[in-house]
C-alpha positions as CSV (number, residue, x, y, z in Angstrom):
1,X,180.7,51.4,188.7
2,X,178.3,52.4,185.9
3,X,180.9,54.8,184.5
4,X,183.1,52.0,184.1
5,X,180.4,50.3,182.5
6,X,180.0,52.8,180.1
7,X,183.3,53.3,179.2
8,X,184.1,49.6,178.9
9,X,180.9,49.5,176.5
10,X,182.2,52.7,174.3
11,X,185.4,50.7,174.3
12,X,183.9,47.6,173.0
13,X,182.0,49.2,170.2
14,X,184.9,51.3,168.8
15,X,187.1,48.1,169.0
16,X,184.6,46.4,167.1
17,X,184.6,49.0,164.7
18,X,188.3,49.3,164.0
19,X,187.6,45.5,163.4
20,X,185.1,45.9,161.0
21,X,187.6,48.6,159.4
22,X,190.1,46.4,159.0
23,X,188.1,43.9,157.4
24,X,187.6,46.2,155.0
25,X,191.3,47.6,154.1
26,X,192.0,47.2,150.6
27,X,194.0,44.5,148.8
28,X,196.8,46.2,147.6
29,X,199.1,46.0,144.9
30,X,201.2,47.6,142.2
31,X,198.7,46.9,139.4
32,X,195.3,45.6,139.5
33,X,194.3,43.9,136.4
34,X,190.1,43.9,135.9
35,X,189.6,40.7,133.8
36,X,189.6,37.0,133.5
37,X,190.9,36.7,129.5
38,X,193.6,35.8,127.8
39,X,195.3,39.7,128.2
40,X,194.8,39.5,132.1
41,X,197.0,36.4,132.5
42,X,199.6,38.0,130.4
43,X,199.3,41.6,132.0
44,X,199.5,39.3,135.3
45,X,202.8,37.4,134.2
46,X,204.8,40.5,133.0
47,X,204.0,42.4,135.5
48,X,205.2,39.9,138.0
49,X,208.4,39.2,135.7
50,X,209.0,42.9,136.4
51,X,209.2,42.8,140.1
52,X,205.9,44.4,140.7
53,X,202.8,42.7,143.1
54,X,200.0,42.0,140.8
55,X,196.2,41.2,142.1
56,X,194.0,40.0,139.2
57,X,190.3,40.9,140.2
58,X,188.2,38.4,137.7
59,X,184.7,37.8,137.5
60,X,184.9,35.0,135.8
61,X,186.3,31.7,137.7
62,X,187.7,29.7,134.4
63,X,190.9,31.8,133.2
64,X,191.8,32.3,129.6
65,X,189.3,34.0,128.0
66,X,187.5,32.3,124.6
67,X,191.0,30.9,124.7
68,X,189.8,28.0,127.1
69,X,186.4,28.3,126.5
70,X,186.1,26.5,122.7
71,X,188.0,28.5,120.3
72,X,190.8,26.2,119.4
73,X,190.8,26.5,116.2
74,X,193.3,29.7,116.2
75,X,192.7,32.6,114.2
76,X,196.4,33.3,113.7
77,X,197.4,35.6,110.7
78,X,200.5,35.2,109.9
79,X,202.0,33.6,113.2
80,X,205.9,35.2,112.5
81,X,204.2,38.7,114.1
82,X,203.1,36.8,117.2
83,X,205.9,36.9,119.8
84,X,206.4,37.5,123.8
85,X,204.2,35.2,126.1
86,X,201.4,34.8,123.4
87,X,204.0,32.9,122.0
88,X,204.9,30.9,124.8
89,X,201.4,30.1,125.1
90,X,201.8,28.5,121.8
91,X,204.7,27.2,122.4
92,X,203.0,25.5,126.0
93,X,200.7,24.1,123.4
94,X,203.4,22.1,121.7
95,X,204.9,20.6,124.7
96,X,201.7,19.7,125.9
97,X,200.6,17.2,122.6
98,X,204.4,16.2,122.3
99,X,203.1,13.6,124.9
100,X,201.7,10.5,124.4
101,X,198.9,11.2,127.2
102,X,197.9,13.9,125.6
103,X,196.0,11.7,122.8
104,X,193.2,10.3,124.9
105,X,191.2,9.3,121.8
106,X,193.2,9.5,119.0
107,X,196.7,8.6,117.8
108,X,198.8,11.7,117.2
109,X,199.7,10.4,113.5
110,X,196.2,10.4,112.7
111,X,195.5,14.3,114.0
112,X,196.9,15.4,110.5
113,X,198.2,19.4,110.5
114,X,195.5,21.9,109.6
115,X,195.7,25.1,111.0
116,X,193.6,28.1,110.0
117,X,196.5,30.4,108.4
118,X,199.1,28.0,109.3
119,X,199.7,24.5,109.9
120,X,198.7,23.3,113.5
121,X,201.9,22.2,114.3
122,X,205.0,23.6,113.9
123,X,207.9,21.3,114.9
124,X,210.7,23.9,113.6
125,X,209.8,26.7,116.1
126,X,207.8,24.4,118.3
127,X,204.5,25.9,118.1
128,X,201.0,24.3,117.9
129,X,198.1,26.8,117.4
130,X,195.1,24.4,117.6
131,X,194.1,22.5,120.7
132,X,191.2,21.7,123.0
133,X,190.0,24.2,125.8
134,X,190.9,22.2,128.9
135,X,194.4,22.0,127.8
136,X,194.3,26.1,127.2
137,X,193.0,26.5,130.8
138,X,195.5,24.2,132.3
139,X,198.4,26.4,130.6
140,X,196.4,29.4,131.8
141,X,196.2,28.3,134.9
142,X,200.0,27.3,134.8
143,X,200.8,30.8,133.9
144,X,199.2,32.1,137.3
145,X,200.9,29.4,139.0
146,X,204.2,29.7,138.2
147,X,204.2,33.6,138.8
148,X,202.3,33.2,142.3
149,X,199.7,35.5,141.3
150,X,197.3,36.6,143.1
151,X,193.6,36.1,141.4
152,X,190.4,37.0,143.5
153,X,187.5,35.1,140.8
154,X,183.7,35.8,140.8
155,X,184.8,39.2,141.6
156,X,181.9,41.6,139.7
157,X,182.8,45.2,139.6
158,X,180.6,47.3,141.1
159,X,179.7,49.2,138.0
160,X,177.4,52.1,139.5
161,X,180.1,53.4,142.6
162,X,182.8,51.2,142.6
163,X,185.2,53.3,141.1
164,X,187.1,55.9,143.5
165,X,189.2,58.2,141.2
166,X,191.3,61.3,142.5
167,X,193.5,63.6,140.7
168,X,192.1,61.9,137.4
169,X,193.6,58.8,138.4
170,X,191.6,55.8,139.8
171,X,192.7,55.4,143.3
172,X,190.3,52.1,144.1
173,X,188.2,49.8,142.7
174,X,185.0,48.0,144.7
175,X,183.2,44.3,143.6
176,X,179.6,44.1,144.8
177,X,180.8,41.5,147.6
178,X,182.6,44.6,148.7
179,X,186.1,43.7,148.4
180,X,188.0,46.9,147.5
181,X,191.7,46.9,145.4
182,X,193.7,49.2,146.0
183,X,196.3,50.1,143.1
184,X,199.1,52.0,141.4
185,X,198.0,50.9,138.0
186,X,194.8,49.3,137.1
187,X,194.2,46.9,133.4
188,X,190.8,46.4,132.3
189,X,191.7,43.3,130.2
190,X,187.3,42.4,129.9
191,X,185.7,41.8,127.2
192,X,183.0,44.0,127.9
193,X,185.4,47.3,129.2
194,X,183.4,47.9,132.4
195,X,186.3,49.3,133.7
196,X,186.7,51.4,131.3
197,X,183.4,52.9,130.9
198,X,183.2,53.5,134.9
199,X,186.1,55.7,135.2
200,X,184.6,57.7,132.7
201,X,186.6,56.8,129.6
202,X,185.4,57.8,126.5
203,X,184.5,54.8,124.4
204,X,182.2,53.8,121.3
205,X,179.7,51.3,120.6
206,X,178.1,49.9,116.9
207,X,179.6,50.8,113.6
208,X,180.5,54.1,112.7
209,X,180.1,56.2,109.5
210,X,182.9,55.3,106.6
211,X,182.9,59.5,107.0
212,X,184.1,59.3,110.6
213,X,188.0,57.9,109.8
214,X,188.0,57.8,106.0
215,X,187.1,54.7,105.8
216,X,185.2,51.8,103.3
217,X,184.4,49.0,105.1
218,X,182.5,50.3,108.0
219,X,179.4,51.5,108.8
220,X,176.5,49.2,107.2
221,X,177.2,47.2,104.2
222,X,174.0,46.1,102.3
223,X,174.7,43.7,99.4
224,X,178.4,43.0,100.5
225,X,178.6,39.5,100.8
226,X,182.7,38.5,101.8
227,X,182.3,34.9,103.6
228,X,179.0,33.7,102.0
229,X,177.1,34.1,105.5
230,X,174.4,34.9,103.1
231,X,171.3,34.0,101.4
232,X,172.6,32.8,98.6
233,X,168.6,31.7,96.7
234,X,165.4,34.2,97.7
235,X,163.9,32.8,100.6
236,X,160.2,33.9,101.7
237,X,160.3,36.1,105.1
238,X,156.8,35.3,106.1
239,X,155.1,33.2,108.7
240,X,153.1,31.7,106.0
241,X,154.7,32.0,102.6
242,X,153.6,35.0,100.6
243,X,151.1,36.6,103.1
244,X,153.1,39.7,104.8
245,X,149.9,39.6,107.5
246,X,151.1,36.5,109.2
247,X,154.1,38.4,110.0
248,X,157.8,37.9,109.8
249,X,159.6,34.7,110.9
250,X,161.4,34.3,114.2
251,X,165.0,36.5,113.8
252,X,164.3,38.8,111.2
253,X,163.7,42.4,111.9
254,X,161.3,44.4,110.8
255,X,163.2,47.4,110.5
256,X,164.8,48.8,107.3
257,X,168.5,48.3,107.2
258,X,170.0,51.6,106.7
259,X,171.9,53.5,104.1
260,X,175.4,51.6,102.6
261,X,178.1,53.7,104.8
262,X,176.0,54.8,107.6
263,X,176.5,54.4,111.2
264,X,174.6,52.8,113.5
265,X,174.5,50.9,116.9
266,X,174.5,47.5,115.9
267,X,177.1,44.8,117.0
268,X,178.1,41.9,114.7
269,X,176.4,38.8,116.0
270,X,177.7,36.7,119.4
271,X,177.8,33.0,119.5
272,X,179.2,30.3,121.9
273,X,182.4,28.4,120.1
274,X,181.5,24.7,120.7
275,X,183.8,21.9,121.2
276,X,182.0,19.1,119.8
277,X,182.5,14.7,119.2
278,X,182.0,12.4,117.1
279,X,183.9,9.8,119.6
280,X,180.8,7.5,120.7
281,X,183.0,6.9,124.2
282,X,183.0,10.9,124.8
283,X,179.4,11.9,123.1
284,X,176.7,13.7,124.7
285,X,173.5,14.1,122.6
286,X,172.6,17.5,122.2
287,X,170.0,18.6,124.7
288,X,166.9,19.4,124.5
289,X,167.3,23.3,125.4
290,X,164.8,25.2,127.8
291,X,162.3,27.1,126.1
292,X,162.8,25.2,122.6
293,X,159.9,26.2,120.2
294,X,160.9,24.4,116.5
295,X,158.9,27.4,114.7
296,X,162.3,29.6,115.8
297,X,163.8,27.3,113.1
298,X,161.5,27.6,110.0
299,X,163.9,29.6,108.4
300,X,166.1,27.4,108.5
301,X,164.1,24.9,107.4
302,X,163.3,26.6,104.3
303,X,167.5,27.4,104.3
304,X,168.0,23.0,103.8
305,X,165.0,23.6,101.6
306,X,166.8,25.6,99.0
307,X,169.7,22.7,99.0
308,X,171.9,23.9,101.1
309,X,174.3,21.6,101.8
310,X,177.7,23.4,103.9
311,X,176.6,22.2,107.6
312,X,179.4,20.9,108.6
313,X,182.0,23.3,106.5
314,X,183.2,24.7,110.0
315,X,183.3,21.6,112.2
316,X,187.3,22.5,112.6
317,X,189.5,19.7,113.5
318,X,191.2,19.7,116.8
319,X,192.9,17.4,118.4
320,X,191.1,14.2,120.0
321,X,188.2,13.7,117.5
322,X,186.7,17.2,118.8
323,X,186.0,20.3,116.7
324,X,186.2,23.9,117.5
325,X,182.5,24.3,115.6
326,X,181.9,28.0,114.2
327,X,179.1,30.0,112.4
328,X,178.8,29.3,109.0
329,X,176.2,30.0,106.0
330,X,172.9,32.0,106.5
331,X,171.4,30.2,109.4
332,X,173.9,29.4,111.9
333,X,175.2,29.6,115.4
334,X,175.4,33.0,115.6
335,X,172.3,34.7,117.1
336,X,171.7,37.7,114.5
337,X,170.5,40.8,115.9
338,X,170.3,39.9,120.0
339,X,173.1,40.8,121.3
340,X,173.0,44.9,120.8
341,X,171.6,45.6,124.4
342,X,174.7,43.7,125.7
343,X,177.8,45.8,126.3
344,X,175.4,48.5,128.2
345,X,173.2,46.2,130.2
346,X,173.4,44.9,134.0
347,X,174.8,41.9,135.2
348,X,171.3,40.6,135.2
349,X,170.4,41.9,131.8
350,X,173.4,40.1,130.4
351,X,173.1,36.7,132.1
352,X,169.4,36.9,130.4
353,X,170.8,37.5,126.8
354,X,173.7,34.9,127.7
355,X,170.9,32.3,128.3
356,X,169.2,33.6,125.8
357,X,172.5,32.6,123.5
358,X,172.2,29.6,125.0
359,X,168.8,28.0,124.7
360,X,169.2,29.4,120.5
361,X,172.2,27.8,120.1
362,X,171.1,24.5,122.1
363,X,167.9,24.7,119.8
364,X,169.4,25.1,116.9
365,X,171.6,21.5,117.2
366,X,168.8,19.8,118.7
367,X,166.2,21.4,115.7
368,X,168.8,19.8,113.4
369,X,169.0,16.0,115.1
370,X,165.0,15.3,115.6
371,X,163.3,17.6,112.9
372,X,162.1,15.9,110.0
373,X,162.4,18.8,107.5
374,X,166.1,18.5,107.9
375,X,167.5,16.8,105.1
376,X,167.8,13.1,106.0
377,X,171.4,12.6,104.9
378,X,172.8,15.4,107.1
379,X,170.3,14.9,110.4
380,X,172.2,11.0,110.1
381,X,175.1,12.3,109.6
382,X,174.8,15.5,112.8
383,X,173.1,12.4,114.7
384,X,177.0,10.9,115.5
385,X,178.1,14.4,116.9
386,X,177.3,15.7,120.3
387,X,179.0,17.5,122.8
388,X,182.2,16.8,124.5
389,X,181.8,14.5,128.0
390,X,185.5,16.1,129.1
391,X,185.1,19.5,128.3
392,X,183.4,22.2,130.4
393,X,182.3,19.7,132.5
394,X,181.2,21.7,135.5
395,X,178.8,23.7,133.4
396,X,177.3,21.0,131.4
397,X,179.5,20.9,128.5
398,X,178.7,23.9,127.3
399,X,181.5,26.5,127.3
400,X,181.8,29.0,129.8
401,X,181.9,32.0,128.0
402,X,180.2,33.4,125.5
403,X,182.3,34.6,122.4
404,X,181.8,38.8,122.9
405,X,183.3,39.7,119.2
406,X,182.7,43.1,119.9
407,X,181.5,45.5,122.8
408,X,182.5,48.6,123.5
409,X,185.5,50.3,121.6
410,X,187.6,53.1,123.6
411,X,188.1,56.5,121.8
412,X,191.3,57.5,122.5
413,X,193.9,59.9,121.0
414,X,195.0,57.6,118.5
415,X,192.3,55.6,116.9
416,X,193.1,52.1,115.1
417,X,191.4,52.2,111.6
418,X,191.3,50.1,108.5
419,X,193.5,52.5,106.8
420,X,195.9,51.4,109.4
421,X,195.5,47.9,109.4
422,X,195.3,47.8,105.4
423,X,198.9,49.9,105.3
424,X,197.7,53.0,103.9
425,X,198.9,54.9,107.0
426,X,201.7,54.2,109.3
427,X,201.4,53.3,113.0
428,X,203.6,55.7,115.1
429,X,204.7,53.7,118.7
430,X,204.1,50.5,117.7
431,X,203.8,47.9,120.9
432,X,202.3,44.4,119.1
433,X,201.4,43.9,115.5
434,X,198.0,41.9,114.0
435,X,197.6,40.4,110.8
436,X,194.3,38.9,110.4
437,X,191.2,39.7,108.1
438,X,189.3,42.9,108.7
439,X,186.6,40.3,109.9
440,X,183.0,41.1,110.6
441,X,180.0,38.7,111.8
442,X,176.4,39.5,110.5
443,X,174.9,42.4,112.1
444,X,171.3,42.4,111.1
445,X,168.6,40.1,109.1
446,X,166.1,42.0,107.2
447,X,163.9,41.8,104.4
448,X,164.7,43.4,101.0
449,X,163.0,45.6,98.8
450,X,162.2,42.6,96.7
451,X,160.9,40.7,99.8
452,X,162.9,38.5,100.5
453,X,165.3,37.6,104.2
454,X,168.7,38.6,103.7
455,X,171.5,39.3,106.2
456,X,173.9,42.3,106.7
457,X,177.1,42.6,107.8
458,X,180.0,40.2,106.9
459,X,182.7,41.6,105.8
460,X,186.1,39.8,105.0
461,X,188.8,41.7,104.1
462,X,192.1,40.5,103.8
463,X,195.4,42.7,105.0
464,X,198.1,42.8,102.6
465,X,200.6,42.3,105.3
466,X,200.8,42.3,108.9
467,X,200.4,45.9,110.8
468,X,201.5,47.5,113.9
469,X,199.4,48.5,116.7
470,X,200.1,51.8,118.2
471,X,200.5,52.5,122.5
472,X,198.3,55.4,122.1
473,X,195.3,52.7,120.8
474,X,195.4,51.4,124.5
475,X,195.7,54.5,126.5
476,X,192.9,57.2,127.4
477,X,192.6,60.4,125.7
478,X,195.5,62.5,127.6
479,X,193.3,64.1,130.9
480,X,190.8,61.1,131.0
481,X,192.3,59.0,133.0
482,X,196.1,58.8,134.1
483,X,196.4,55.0,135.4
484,X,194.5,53.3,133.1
485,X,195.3,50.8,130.2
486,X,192.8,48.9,128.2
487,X,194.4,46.1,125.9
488,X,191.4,44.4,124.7
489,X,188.5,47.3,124.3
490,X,190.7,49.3,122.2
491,X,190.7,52.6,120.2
492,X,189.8,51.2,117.3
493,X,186.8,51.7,114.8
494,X,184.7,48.4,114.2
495,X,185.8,47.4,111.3
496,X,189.6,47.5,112.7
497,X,188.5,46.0,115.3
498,X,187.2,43.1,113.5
499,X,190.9,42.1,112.8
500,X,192.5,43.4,116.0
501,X,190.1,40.9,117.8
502,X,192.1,38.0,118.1
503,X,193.2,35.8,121.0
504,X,197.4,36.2,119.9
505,X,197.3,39.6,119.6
506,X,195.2,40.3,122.8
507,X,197.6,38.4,124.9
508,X,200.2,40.2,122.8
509,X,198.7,43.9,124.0
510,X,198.1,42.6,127.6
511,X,201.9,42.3,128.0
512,X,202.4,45.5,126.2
513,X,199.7,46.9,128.8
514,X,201.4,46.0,131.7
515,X,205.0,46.4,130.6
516,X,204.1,50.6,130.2
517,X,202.0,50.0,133.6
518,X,205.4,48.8,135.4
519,X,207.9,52.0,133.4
520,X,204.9,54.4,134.6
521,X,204.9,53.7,137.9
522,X,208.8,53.7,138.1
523,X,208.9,56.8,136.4
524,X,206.2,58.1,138.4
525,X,204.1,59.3,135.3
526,X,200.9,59.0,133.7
527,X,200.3,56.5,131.3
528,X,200.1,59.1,128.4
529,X,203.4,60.3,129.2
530,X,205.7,57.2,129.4
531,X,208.9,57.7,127.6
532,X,208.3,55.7,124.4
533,X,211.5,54.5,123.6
534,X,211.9,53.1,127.1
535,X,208.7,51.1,126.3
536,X,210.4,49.7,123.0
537,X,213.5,48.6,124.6
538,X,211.8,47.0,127.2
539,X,209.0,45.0,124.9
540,X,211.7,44.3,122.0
541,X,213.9,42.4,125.2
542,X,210.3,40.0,125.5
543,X,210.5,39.5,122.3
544,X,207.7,41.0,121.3
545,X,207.1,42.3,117.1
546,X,206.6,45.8,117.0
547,X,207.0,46.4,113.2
548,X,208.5,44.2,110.1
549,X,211.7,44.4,109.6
């Protein structure tokens, strides 16, 4: 009798443990695409079009990317180079404000048609490139919909072990709730490439040296002033005007800037892309942030002092009475300087900067609407904007994601550079094309050898036409990694970068991304060794622009 008790017991504990085993089999599909942006969702569709099983593994739950999260206000180029589903998305647009319900509080008629690049509306090819982020998320979401797709959201890689690579291919990938995916093909499509960086890719952060690729425009760039981001009067640096004892005001460093051309490891600045009202029916006043301390805004202060006037120069019109409200002039929504621990740090680490972001942006508007240094005229005027009651409106208005301009870069065999994007040197295997400025956010404020704040780092350069973007910018270095393609952390040096960084043209290189995924798996080859011309066929048939004509 005991040895059947014993047995039965054995029995009971290895059952239980080929449950627990089972619990923990892998989701498993062709491709598994890391990310919750704007490439994911079209890595996720063309894959899917293609007759392969797709599992997105996002961490964040609101899909699209700073697509749906308050930049509306499209940075196109010039739109003829934007084809394939990045079109569509467009295009989705269109039919969306073609109804009558789609003007909640305001008459189409009155919307008027500015675009940035091109008009907003396009009736000939039925386009519309400017729109508010609940309607990109819907279309997003439509996307996934549609297709069936698979998305598994607040899934956080697990950055230190969660990678499981064999034969120089990733065989696995784990999130820290310990859900494991299991795939043929694997997309990091983040922001931040975490993907990337833990399977051992090689990849770049900051600005490198002009020196590295032959280049002009990188590196740091004292005295350049492209946007007019800058001080354009002098403007005292000290606590107490004059006295360099009382110490520097609140976001300017201390620390000399660097030599013109020289690499370093700063990123250009981060801010949140708010979708603002002046419709009294859909206002919120702008909060009173936590930890607001007016003295983080003397600068500014002394910035209105000066007579500067351009506060509302990017309060960009979209439809409904909203804006898509962006960083502009010397003191702005951008958080100079805070952001260059970011694309290394925890989860943790991040979510403080992210706040961080938050409470200095929150400030900054709130500063502006109760202060009495702000020029009376414009506080009146700010004092009829707030934020948007129907947007974000699980998260308190405020948009879910945080606009990451720059993180990580991979370093691949082909590096995107500006002597690329500015048509000094041809693009061999093209898969997408871009067209925008070489465009750069401050990196740094400092004080100048005269003694006075100034800030570093904007850089506008326009591209004489548009420019293709090669296959091998979104592959590993041939022996890195075999099953790996990364269509928003790109080879591509910063100042490249700065133009490649767009919301078209990532959705453009997600569906190139996937598209080479699905030809590698049928040809049963790394991803470094996919028949080009095969790829070119196949992405020309989506209708994608590779090169002009």
């Amino acid at each position: 009798m005991l040895y059947k008790t014993i047995l039965t017991s054995i029995f009971i504990i290895f059952s239980n443990f080929g449950l627990q085993a089972a619990d923990k089999k892998p989701y498993e599909a062709d491709l598994i695409i890391y990310g919750g942006t704007s490439a994911a969702v079209t890595a996720a569709v063309t894959a899917i079009k293609l007759g392969k099983t797709v599992i997105v593994v996002s961490p964040d739950i609101h899909l699209g990317g700073l697509s749906s999260s308050g930049l509306g206000f499209t940075d196109t180029g010039n739109k003829e180079v934007i084809g394939g589903l990045s079109r569509d998305f467009y295009h989705r647009v269109y039919l969306h404000y073609q109804q009558d319900t789609a003007w909640k509080w305001q008459k189409k008629e009155e919307y008027g048609n500015k675009g940035q690049g091109t008009p907003a509306i396009d009736g000939k090819d039925r386009t519309m490139w400017i729109f508010e982020p609940h309607v990109a998320e819907k279309i997003m979401e439509d996307f996934i919909k549609e297709s069936n797709i698979k998305v598994y959201r607040n899934e956080w890689l697990n950055r230190k072990d969660g990678v499981e690579m064999k034969d120089g291919k990733i065989t696995s990938i784990t999130t820290l709730s310990g859900k494991q995916f299991s795939g043929k093909m694997f997309i990091d499509a983040t922001y931040e490439g975490d993907l990337m960086a833990a399977a051992k890719v090689s990849y770049h952060i900051g600005r490198e040296a002009n020196s590295v690729y032959g280049e002009t425009w990188n590196g740091v760039q004292t005295e350049v002033f492209q946007h007019g981001h800058h001080f354009k009067t002098n403007i005292d640096p000290y606590k107490v005007t004059g006295d360099k004892s009382s110490g520097l005001l609140a976001g300017i460093s201390d620390q000399d800037p660097g030599i013109k051309g020289e690499g370093d490891n700063k990123l250009q600045a981060y801010c949140f892309r708010m979708c603002l009202t002046n419709k009294a029916e859909n206002r919120i006043t702008f909060p009173k942030p936590d930890n607001y301390n007016p003295a983080n805004y003397e600068l500014l202060a002394r910035v209105f002092q000066s007579g500067w006037k351009e506060l509302f120069d990017k309060f960009d019109d979209i439809p409904n009475h909203k804006t898509d409200t962006n960083n502009h002039g010397p003191f702005s929504t951008d958080y100079i300087g805070m952001n260059y621990d970011y694309p290394e740090a925890s989860y943790e680490k991040r979510k403080q900067i992210i706040k961080q972001h938050e409470d200095y942006q929150k400030g900054l508007m709130y500063f502006m609407i109760t202060d009495p240094r702000v020029p009376a005229d414009l506080q009146k005027r700010l004092q009829t904007w707030g934020l948007s009651k129907d947007e974000f409106k699980d998260n308190g208005n405020w948009p879910h994601q945080i606009y990451v301009r720059e993180a990580r870069r991979m370093i691949s065999d082909q590096v995107l550079t500006e002597n690329e994007t500015l048509g000094r040197k041809e693009v061999p295997q093209p898969i997408g094309m871009g067209s925008y400025a070489l465009d750069s956010h401050n990196t740094q404020r400092y004080v100048t050898d005269k003694g006075f704040v100034q800030n570093e780092g904007d850089i506008g350069v326009h591209a004489p036409k548009p420019y293709s973007i090669s296959y091998g910018s979104i592959v590993p270095k041939k022996g890195e990694c075999g099953n790996l393609l990364v269509p928003v952390c790109v080879s591509s040096s910063h100042i490249a970068y700065g133009s490649v960084r767009m919301e078209p043209v990532f959705m453009i290189l997600g569906e190139s991304a996937a598209t080479a995924a699905v030809i590698a798996i049928d040809d049963q080859v790394d991803v470094q060794q996919v028949v080009y011309k095969k790829l070119e066929t196949q992405l020309l048939k989506q209708k994608q622009r590779l090169r002009l004509n």
